[in-house]
C-alpha positions in Angstrom: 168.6 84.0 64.9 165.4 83.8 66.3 166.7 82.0 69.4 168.5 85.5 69.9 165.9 87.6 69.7 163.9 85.6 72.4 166.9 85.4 74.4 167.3 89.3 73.8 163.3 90.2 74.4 163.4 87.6 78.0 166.6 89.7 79.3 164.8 93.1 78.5 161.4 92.0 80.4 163.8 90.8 82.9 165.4 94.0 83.4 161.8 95.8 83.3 160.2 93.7 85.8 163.6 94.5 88.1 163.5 97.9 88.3 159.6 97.4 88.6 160.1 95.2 91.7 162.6 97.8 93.0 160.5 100.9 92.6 157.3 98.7 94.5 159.6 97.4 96.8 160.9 101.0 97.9 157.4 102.4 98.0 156.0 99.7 100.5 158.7 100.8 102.5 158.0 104.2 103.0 154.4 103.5 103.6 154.9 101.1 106.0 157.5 103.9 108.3 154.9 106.5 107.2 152.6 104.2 108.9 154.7 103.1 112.0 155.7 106.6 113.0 152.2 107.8 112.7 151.7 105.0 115.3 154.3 106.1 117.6 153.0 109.6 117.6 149.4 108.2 118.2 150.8 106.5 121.3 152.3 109.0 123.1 149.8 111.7 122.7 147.0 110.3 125.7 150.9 108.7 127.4 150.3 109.6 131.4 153.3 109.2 133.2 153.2 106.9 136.6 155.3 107.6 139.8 155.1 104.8 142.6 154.5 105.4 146.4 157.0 104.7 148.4 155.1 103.7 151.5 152.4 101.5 149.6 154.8 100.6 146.1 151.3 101.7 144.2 151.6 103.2 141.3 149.4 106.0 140.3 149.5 108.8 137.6 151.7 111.2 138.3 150.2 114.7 139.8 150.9 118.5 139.1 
């Protein structure tokens, strides 16, 4: 019997430490896009577009 209740305590702290792991998991996540698209809009905000000369093959920012 007291096999049983060890086997039955082990698969309860199992199943706690599961949706534990789940919950962490999912919240790493959404920092880490929360993170990565702050990033990307970081990176295109100073972004100055280039255009090349055709008689020289320069490129230069773009004007006007």
């Amino acid at each position: 019997m007291p096999q049983l209740l060890i086997l039955i305590a082990a698969g309860a702290g199992a199943l706690l430490a599961r949706g534990w792991y789940r919950r962490e998991r999912a919240r790493i996540a959404a920092e880490l896009a929360r993170a990565r698209q702050a990033m990307e809009r970081r990176e295109g905000e100073g972004m100055v577009r280039l255009e090349r000369d055709p008689a020289t093959g320069v490129y230069s920012p773009k004007r006007g």
